[in-house]
C-alpha positions as semicolon CSV with decimal commas, in nm:
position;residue;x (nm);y (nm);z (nm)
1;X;0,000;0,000;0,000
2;X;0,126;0,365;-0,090
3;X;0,131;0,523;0,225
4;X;0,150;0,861;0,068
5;X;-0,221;0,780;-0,052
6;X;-0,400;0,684;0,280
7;X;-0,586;0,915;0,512
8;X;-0,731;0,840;0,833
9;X;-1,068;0,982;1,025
10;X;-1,218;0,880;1,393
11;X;-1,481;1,143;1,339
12;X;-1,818;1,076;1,252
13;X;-1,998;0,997;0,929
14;X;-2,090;1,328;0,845
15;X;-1,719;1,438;0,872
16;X;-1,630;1,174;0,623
17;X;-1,909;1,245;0,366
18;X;-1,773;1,640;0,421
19;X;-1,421;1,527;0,365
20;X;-1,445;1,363;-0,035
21;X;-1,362;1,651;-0,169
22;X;-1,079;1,687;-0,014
23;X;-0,979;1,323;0,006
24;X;-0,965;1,347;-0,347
25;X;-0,820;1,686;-0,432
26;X;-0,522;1,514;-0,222
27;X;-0,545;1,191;-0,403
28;X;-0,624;0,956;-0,102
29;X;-0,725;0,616;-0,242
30;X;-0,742;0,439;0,079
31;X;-0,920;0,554;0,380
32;X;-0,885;0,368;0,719
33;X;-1,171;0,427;0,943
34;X;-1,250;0,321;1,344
35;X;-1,477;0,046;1,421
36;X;-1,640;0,247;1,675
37;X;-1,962;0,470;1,736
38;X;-2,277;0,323;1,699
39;X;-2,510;0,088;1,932
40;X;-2,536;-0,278;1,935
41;X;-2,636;-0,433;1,616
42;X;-2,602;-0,107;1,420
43;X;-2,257;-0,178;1,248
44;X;-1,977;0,102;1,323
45;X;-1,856;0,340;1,162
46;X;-1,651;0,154;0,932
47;X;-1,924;-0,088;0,816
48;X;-2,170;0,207;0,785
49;X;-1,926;0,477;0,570
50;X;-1,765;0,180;0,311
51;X;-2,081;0,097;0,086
52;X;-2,067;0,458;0,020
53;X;-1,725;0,555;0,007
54;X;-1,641;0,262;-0,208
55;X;-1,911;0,402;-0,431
56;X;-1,712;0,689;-0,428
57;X;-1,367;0,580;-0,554
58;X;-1,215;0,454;-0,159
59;X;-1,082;0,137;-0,068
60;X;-1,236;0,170;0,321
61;X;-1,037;-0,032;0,540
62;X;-1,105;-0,113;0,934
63;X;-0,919;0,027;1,238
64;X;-1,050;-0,068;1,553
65;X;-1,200;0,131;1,783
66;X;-1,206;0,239;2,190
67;X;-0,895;0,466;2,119
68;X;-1,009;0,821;2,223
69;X;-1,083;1,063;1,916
70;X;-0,816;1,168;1,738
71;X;-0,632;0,863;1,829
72;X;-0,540;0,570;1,630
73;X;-0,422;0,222;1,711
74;X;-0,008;0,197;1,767
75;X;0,190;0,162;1,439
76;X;-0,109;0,289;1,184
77;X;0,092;0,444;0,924
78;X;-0,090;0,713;0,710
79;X;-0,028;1,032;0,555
80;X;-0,322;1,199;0,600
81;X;-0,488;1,274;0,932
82;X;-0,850;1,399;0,825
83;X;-0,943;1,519;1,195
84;X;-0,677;1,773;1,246
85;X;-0,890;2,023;1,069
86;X;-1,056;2,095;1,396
87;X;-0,760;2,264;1,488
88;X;-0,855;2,529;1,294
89;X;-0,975;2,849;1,403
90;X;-1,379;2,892;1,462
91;X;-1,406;2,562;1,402
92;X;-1,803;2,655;1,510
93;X;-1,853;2,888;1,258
94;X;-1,705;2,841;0,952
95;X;-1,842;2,576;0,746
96;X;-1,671;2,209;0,810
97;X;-1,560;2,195;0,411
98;X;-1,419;2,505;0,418
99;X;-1,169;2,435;0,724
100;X;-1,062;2,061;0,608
101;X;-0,963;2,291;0,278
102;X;-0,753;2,523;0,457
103;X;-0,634;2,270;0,711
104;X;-0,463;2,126;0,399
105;X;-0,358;2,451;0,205
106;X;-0,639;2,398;-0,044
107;X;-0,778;2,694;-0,189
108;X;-1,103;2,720;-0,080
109;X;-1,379;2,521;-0,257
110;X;-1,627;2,664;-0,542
111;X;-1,928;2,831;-0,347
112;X;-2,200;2,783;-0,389
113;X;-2,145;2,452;-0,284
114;X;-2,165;2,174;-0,660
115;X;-2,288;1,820;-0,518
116;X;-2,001;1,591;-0,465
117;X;-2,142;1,250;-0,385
118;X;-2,216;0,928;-0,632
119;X;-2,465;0,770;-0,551
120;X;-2,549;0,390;-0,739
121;X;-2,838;0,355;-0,972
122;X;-3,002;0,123;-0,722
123;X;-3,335;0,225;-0,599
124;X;-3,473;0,296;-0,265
125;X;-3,761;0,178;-0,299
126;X;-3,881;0,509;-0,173
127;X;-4,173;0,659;-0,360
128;X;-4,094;1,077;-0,456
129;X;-4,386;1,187;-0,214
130;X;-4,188;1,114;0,104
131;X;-4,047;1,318;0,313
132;X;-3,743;1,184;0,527
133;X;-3,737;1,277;0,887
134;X;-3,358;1,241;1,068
135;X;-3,287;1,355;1,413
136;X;-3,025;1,218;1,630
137;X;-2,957;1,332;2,000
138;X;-2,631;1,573;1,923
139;X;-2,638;1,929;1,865
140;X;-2,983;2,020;1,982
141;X;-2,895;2,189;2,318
142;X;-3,094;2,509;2,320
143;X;-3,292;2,447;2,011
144;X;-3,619;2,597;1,975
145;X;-3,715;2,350;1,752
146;X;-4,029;2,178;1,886
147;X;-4,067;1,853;1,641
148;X;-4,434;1,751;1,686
149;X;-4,511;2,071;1,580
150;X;-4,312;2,040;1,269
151;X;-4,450;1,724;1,180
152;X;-4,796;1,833;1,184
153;X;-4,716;2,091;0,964
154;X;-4,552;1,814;0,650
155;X;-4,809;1,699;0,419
156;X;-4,852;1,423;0,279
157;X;-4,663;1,055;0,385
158;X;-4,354;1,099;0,615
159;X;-4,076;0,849;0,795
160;X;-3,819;0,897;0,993
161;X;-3,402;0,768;0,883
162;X;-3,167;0,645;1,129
163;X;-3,082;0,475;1,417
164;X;-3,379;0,243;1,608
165;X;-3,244;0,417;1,915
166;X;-3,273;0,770;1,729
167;X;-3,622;0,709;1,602
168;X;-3,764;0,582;1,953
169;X;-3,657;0,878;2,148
170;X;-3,809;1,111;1,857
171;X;-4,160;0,884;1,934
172;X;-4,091;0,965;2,241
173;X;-4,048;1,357;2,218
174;X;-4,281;1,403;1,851
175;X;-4,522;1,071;1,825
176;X;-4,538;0,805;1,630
177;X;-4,382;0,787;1,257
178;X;-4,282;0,518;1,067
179;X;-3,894;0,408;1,038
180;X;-3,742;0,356;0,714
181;X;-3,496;0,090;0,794
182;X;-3,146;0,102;0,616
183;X;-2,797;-0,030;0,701
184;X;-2,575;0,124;0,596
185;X;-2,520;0,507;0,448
186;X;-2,542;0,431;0,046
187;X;-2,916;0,308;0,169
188;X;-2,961;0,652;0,329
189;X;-2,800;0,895;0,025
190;X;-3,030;0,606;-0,178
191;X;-3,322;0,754;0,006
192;X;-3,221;1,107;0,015
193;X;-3,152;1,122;-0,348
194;X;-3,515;0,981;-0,356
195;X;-3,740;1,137;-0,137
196;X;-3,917;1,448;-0,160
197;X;-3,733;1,620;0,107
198;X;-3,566;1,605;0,396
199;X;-3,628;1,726;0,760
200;X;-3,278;1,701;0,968
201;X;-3,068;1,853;1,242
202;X;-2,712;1,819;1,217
203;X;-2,577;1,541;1,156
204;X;-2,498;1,241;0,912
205;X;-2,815;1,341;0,677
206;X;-2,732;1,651;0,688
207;X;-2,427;1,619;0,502
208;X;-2,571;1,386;0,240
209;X;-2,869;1,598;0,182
210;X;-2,628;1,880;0,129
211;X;-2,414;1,691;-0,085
212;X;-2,640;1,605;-0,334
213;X;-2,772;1,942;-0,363
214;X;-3,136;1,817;-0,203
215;X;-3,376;2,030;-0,059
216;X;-3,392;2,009;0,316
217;X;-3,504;2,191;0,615
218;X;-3,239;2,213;0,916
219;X;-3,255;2,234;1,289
220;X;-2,912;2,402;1,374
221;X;-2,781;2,442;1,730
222;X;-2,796;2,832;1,817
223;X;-2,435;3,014;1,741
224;X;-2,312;2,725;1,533
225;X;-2,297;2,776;1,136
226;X;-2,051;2,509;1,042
227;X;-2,279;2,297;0,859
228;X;-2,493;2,590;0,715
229;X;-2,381;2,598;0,331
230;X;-2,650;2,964;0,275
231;X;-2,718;2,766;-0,013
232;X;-3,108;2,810;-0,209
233;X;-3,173;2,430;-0,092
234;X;-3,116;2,510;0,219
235;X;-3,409;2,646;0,475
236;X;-3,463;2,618;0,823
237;X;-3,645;2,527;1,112
């Protein structure tokens, strides 16, 4: 393996669906990533990201997991460390793309935002009057987002994307809504690409509904703009 052609991440999903463009400005061709993350029986990271990322040009390959972030297990050789970015000055503010450019001394990316994600030609099996529903726990403190309000307010037939553990504590907090089960994250950006549109907070849909350029609406934690693109697809809660 060509070192000088690996990169590394023990962020999330989202950081890894930001980080293609600049994965392959650099010319990474294999990416390792942590086993780590998610709940029993939901995969990890690693199982999740590589139906995607392979669809994207990567050869995804597994490190394990427990080490804290930003760490990797002894003797991982790499050449590109794709969570240093967060070094970067107001890391909160500017968007996530943007600093993982300048992190590396890329100039900065084409704005508006162009859609950087393949996606296969399988289908969803969604039908193009759904709208997609993803909220996970992070990044809410503080919202005044109230969700069973903004569920009464979509028409027509809605479900909710993501984690069983997600979609029973947004029962819990919004009422009841069917889950549209997927495992892994070409599934979801199957179902983005196919839906109607998308209602999200920050996280993992997030960043495929803004990488494929699809309209979605966006619960965003108060004083933090680094996932808001300003972009006309873009609205929010």
């Amino acid at each position: 393996m060509d070192t000088m052609t690996t990169a590394a991440c023990s962020g999330g999903s989202g950081d890894c669906t930001y980080a293609i463009q600049v994965m392959r400005i650099l010319g990474v061709k294999t990416l390792f990533l942590k086993e780590n993350f998610y709940p029993p029986g939901e995969g990890s990271l690693y199982s999740n990201m590589k139906p995607l990322l392979e669809v994207n040009g990567f050869e995804v390959l597994p490190t394990p997991g427990g080490n804290d972030t930003w760490a990797f297990e002894p003797g991982l050789r790499f050449s590109h460390n794709l969570d240093e970015w967060r070094n970067m000055p107001n890391r909160n503010k500017t968007h996530i793309i943007l600093n993982q450019h300048r992190y590396f001394g890329l100039p900065d990316p084409t704005f508006p935002f162009k859609p950087w994600l393949t996606v296969d030609a399988v289908p969803s099996g969604l039908t193009p009057d759904i709208t997609l529903i993803a909220v996970t726990n992070r990044w809410r403190d503080g919202s005044p987002v109230r969700w069973r309000n903004v569920l009464a307010k979509i028409e027509g037939p809605k479900y909710f994307i993501g984690l069983k553990v997600d979609h029973e504590r947004f029962e819990k907090e919004a009422g009841p809504i069917v889950h549209w089960v997927t495992k892994d994250f070409l599934e979801i950006a199957r179902s983005v690409r196919d839906c109607k549109e998308v209602y999200c907070n920050q996280g993992p849909v997030m960043a495929i509904s803004q990488s494929l350029g699809k309209e979605y609406w966006g619960e965003f934690k108060p004083k933090k703009t680094n996932c808001m693109t300003y972009m006309p697809n873009e609205h929010y809660l």
